[in-house]
LUMSERO-333226 format. One record per residue (C-alpha): residue number from 0; x, y, z. Coordinates in steps of 0.1 Angstrom, whole numbers, plus 5000, padded with zeros to 4 digits. Layout:
(NUM (X Y Z))
...
% end
This chain:
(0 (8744 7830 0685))
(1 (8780 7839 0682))
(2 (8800 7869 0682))
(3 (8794 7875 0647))
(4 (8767 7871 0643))
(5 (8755 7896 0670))
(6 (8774 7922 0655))
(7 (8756 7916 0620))
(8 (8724 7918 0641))
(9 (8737 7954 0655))
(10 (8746 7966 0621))
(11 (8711 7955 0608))
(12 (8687 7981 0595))
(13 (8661 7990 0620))
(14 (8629 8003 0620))
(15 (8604 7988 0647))
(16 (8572 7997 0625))
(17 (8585 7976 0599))
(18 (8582 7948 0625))
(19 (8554 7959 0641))
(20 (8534 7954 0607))
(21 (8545 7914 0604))
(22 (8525 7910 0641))
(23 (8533 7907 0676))
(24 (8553 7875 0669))
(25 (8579 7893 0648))
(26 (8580 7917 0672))
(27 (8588 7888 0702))
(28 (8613 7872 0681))
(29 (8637 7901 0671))
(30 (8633 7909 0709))
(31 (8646 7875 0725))
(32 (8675 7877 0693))
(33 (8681 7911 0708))
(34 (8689 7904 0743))
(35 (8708 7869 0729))
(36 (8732 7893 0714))
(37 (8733 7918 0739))
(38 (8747 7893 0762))
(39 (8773 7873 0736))
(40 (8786 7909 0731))
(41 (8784 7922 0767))
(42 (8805 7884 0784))
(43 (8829 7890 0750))
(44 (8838 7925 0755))
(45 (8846 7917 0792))
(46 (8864 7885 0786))
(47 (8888 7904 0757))
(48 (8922 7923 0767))
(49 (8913 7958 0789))
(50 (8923 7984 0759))
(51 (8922 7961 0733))
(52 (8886 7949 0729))
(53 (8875 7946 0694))
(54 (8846 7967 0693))
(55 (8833 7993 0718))
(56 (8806 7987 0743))
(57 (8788 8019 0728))
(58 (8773 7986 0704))
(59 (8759 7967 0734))
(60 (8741 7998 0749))
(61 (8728 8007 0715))
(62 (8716 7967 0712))
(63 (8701 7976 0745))
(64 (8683 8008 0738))
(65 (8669 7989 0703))
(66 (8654 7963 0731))
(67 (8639 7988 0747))
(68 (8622 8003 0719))
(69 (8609 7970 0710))
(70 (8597 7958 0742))
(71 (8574 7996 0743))
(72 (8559 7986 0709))
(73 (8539 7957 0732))
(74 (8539 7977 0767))
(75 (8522 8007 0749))
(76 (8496 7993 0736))
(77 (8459 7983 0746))
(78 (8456 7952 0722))
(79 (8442 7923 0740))
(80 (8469 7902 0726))
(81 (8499 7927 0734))
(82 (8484 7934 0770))
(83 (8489 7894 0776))
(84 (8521 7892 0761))
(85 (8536 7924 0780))
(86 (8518 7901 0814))
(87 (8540 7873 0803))
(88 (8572 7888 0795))
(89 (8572 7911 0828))
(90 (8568 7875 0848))
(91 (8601 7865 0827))
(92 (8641 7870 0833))
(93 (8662 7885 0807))
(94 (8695 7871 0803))
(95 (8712 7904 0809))
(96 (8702 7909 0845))
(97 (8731 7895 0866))
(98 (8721 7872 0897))
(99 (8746 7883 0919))
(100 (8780 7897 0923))
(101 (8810 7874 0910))
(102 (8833 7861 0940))
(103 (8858 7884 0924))
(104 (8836 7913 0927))
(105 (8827 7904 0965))
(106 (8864 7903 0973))
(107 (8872 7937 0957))
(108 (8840 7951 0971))
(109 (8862 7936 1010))
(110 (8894 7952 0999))
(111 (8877 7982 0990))
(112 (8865 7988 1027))
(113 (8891 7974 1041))
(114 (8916 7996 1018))
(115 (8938 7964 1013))
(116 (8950 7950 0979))
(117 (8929 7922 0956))
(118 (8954 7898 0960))
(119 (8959 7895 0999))
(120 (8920 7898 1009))
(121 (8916 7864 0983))
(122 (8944 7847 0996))
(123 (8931 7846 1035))
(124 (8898 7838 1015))
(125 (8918 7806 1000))
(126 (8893 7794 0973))
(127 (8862 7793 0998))
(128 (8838 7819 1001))
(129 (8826 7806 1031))
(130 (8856 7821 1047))
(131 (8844 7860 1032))
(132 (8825 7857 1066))
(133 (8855 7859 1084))
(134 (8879 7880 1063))
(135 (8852 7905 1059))
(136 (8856 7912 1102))
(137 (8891 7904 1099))
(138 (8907 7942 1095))
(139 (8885 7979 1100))
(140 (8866 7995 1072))
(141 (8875 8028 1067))
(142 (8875 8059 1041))
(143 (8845 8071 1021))
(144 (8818 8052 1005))
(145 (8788 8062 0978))
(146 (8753 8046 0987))
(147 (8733 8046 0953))
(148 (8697 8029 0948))
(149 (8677 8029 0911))
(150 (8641 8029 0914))
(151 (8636 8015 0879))
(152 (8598 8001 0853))
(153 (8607 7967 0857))
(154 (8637 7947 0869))
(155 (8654 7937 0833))
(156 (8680 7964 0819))
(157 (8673 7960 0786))
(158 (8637 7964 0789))
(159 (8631 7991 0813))
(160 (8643 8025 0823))
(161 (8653 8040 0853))
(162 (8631 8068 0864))
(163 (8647 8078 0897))
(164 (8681 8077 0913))
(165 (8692 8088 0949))
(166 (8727 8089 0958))
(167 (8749 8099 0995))
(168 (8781 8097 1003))
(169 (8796 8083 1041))
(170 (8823 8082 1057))
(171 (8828 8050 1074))
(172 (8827 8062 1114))
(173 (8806 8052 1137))
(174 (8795 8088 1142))
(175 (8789 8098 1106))
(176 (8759 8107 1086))
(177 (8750 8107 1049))
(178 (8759 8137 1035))
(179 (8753 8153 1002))
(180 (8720 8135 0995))
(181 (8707 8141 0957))
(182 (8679 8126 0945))
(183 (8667 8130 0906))
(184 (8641 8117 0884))
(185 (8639 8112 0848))
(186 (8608 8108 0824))
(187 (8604 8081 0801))
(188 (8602 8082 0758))
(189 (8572 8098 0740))
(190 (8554 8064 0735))
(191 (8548 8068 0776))
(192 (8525 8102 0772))
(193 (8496 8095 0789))
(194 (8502 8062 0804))
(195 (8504 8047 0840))
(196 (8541 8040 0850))
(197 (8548 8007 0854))
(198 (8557 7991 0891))
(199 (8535 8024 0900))
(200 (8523 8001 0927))
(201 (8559 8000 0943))
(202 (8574 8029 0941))
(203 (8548 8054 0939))
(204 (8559 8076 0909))
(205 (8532 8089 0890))
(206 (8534 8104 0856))
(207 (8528 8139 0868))
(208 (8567 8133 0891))
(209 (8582 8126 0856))
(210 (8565 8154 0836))
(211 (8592 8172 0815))
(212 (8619 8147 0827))
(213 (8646 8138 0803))
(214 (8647 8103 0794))
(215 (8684 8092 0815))
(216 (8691 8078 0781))
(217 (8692 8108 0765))
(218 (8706 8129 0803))
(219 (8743 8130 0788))
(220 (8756 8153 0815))
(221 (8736 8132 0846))
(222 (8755 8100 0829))
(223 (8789 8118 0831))
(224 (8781 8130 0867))
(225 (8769 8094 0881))
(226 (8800 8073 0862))
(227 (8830 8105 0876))
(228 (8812 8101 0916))
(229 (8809 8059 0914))
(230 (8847 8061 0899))
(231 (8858 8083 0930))
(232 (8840 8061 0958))
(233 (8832 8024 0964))
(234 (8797 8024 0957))
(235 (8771 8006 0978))
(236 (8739 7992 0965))
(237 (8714 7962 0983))
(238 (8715 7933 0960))
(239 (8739 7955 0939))
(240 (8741 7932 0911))
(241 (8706 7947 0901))
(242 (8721 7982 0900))
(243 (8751 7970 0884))
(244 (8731 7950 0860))
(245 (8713 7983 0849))
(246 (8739 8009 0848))
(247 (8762 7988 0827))
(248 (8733 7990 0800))
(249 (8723 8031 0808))
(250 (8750 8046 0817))
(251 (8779 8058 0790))
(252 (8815 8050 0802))
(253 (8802 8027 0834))
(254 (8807 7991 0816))
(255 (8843 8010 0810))
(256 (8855 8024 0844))
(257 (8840 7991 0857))
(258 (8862 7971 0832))
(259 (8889 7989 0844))
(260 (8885 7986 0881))
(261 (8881 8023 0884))
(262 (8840 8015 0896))
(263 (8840 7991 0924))
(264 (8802 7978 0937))
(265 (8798 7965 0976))
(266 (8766 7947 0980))
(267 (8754 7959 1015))
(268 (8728 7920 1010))
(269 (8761 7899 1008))
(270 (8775 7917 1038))
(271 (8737 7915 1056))
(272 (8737 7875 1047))
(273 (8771 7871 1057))
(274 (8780 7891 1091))
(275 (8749 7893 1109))
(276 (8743 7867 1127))
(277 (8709 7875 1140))
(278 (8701 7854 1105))
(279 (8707 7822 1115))
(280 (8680 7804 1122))
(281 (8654 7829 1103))
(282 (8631 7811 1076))
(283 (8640 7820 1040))
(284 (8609 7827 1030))
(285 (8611 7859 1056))
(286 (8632 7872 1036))
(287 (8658 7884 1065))
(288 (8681 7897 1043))
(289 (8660 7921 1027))
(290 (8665 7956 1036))
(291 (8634 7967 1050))
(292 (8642 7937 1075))
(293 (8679 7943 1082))
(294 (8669 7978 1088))
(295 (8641 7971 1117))
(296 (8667 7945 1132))
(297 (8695 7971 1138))
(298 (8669 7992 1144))
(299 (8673 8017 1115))
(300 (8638 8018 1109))
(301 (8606 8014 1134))
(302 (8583 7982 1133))
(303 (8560 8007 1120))
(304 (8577 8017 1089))
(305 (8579 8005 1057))
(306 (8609 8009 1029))
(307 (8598 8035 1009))
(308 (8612 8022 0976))
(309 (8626 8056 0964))
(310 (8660 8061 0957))
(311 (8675 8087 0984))
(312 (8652 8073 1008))
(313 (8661 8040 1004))
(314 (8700 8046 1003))
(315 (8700 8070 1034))
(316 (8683 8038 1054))
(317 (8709 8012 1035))
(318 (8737 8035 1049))
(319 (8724 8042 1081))
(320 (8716 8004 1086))
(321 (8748 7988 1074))
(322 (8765 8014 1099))
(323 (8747 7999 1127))
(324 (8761 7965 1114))
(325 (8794 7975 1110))
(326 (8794 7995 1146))
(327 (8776 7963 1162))
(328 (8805 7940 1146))
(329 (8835 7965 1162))
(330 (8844 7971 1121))
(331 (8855 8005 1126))
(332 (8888 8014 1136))
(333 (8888 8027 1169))
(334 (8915 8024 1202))
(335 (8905 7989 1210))
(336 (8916 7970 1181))
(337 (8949 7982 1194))
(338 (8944 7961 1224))
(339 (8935 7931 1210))
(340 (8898 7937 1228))
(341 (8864 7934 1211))
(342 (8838 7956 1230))
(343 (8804 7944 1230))
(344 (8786 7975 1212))
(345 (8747 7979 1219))
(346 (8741 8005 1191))
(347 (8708 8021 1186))
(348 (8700 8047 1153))
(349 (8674 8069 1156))
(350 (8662 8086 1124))
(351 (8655 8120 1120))
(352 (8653 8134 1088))
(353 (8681 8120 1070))
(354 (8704 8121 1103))
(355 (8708 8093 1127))
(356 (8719 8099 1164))
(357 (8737 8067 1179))
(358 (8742 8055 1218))
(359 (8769 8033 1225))
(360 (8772 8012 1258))
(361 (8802 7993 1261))
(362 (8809 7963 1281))
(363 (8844 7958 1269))
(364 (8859 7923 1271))
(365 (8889 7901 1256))
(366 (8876 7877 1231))
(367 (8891 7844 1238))
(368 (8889 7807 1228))
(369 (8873 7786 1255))
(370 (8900 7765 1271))
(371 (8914 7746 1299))
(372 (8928 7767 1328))
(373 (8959 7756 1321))
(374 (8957 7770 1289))
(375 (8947 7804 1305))
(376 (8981 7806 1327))
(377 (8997 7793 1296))
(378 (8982 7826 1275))
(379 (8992 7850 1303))
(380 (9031 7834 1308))
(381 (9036 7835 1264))
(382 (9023 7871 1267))
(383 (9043 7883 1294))
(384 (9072 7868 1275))
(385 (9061 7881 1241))
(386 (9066 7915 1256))
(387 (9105 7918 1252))
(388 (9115 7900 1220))
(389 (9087 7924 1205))
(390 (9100 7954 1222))
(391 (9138 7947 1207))
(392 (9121 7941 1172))
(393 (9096 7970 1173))
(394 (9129 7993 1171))
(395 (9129 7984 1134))
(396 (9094 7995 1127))
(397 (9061 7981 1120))
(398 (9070 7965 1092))
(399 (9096 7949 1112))
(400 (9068 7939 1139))
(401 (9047 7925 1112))
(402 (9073 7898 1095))
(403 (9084 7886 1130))
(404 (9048 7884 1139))
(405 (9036 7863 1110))
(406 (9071 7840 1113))
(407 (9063 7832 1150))
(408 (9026 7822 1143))
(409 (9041 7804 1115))
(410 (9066 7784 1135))
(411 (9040 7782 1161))
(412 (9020 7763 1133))
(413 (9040 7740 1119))
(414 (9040 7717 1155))
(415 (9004 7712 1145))
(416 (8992 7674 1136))
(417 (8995 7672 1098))
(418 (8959 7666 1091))
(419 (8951 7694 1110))
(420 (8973 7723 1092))
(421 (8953 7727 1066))
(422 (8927 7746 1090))
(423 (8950 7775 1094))
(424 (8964 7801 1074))
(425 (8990 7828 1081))
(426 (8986 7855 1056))
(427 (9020 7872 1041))
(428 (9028 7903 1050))
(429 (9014 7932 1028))
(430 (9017 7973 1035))
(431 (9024 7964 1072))
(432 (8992 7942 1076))
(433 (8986 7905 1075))
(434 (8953 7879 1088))
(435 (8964 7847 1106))
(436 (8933 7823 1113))
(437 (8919 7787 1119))
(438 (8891 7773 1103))
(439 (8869 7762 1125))
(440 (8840 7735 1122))
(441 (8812 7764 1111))
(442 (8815 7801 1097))
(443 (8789 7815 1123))
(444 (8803 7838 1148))
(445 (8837 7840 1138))
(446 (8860 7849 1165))
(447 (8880 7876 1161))
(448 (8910 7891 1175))
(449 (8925 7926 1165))
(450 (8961 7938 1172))
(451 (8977 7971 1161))
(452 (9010 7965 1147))
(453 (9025 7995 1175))
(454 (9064 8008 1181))
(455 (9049 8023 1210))
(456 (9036 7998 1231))
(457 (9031 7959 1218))
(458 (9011 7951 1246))
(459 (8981 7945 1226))
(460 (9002 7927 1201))
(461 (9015 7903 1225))
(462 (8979 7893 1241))
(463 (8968 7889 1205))
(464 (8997 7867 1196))
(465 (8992 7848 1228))
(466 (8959 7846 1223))
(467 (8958 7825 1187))
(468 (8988 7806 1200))
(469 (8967 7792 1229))
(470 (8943 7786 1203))
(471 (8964 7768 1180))
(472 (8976 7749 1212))
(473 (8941 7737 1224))
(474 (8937 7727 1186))
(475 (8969 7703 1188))
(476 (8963 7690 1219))
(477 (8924 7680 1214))
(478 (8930 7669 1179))
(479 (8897 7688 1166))
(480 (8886 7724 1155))
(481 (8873 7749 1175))
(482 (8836 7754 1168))
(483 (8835 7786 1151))
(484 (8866 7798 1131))
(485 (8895 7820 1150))
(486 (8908 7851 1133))
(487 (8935 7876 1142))
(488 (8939 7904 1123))
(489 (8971 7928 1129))
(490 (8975 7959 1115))
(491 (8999 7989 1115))
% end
């Protein structure tokens, strides 16, 4: 199907009884036409001009809510043949649920934490998303993010509706807790009356919880509200390509802000698969990145609990538990990245209500590569002398401190073997901030160094300076990579 002809197929006269009267079969076909076109027009309008798309995306989400109306025509009824064909269809994908974020979209989702621009946080990623791993440890998260989870009848968009939605914000600290929890539930169309809700089994909400709900469909003003509080925050979702796939088809004005980079999703699963390395080594089939397991490893939730698949619920726990994460990884910006030091953080969450209380014991150490203890005297003597040609340029500013930084590590560099350059990367210099790092033989436990880009004192800068040079130096003079890639991050 083409673009044309999936807008003559929105423009069509519609009437689903019409259908319904030629047999199940006419029914199934204009369906699987339906979601054809609601994709051709949903990967057109995105891949046109921002401001200058050809038709609005109010068509697609019409398309959609016509899907939807043809796909309850089977689901409400107790035919033999329609029960069997409503079995087959909810074993089946549609086309317009998304199968994860777009590298793109995990990059923004990085710069978004990280509050750096697109355009640096892809270049230390270089065209390999392996190295996301590193980059995603490779400056603090900070600022304010929105957790959101849909508790939805089915897992395709344009076949189901969302029935209940739970939303908190947090600020990224190691000391904060969700705040301004909301959690709201919305009743499904007429042809429902009287029927079990479907994925009952999972979620628990019975017909009697929707009762007098408005259809979110039909919930103008809860649309309005959810698209103005995802446009003001990063948003946060597990597997958020599944909450992005179903808000771009219910909500009014999200496939827009989105468009326009005003909406920006961070999937809390890429950042479990990615930065916890507790996974390595855990069967697939254990699903370890699920949230329910991430939670009990970072001890978020007891070995006794279960994830209680409703929205607040399940967001409050996502937050909490990617807190833990982020505290356990030293992501938060604290005094010691000024140091260059990475404490070793044993954090333990305790949940009550929709609080968590957190103990710290720190056993603070200097992360270093493993090398020779000539190497080690070598790392002390550059520091010592990195101390007063940093000193003189830290008169000029951070900014100042940054560019001499990044040319030193540069020069420091470019006496590596030729074969062996390719493995390292020195960032430019963007607001103040730039990533140098090597890539070492496997992403695993990335080693990282922090260093705050101070006018006040540059010890910190110096040992982390020292620190990658001896690095780079070990690298030269064994001819190999280190095992696990080397990052220093430095930051004003």
């Amino acid at each position: 199907m083409n673009v044309s002809q999936a807008i003559e197929l929105a423009g069509s006269f519609f009437i689903p009884e019409f259908l319904l009267a030629d047999g199940l079969s006419a029914v199934e076909s204009e369906r699987l036409r339906t979601e054809e076109a609601i994709k051709v027009l949903r990967d057109e309008w995105f891949a046109q001009p921002l401001g200058k798309e050809s038709f609005s995306f109010d068509l697609v989400r019409e398309l959609a809510d016509r899907n939807r109306t043809l796909c309850d025509l089977v689901e409400t009824s107790d035919a033999p043949e329609a029960v069997a064909l409503a079995t087959r269809r909810a074993e089946s994908n549609s086309p317009n649920l998304s199968r994860g974020m777009t590298d793109a979209d995990l990059i923004h989702g990085v710069a978004a934490l990280q509050h750096r621009s697109f355009k640096k946080v892809a270049r230390e990623v270089g065209g390999n998303m392996d190295n996301l791993a590193v980059v995603y440890v490779a400056a603090p998260v900070k600022g304010t993010v929105v957790g959101i989870d849909l508790e939805t009848t089915g897992r395709n968009p344009d076949r189901g509706y969302i029935i209940n939605i739970g939303w908190e914000t947090m600020e990224l600290t190691p000391e904060a807790t969700p705040q301004n929890g909301r959690a709201v539930y919305c009743g499904l169309p007429d042809a429902w009356e009287g029927r079990k809700i479907p994925m009952e089994r999972v979620h628990h909400i019975t017909p009697d919880m929707l009762a007098g709900k408005k259809p979110l469909r039909q919930d103008k003003d809860l649309q309005k509200q959810l698209v103005t509080l995802l446009s003001r925050y990063p948003f946060m979702a597990h597997n958020a390509s599944f909450e992005d796939s179903w808000m771009m088809l219910h909500l009014n004005g999200y496939a827009e802000a989105r468009k326009a980079g005003k909406i920006i999703p961070i999937d809390t699963r890429d950042i479990c698969r990615r930065i916890d390395k507790d996974m390595v080594g855990l069967p697939r089939e254990s699903r370890p990145a699920s949230l329910e397991n991430w939670a009990r490893r970072r001890g978020t939730l007891d070995t006794g609990e279960v994830e209680k698949h409703l929205g607040l619920d399940d967001t409050n726990l996502m937050l909490r538990t990617v807190q833990a994460e982020f505290a356990l990884r030293n992501m938060f910006v604290s005094s010691t990245h000024a140091e260059a030091e990475s404490p070793n953080t044993s954090a333990t969450h305790k949940k009550t209500g929709t609080t968590t209380t957190t103990t710290k014991s720190h056993d603070t150490k200097r992360i270093q590569t493993k090398h020779s203890p000539q190497l080690k005297t070598a790392s002390k003597n550059l520091e010592q002398a990195l101390l007063e040609p940093l000193a003189t340029v830290s008169r000029g500013g951070s900014l100042e401190l940054a560019n001499w930084s990044a040319s030193w590590l540069t020069q420091a560099a470019s006496q590596l073997p030729e074969h062996l350059k390719t493995a390292v990367r020195i960032g430019s210099v963007e607001q103040g901030d730039f990533v140098a790092s090597i890539t070492g033989e496997s992403n695993a436990n990335p080693q990282v160094i922090q260093a705050r880009l101070s006018v006040v004192d540059q010890t910190g800068l110096a040992r982390g300076l020292a620190c990658f040079a001896v690095a780079l130096a070990q690298v030269s003079a064994t001819g190999k990579l280190p095992t696990h890639s080397i990052s220093l991050a430095c930051f004003s």
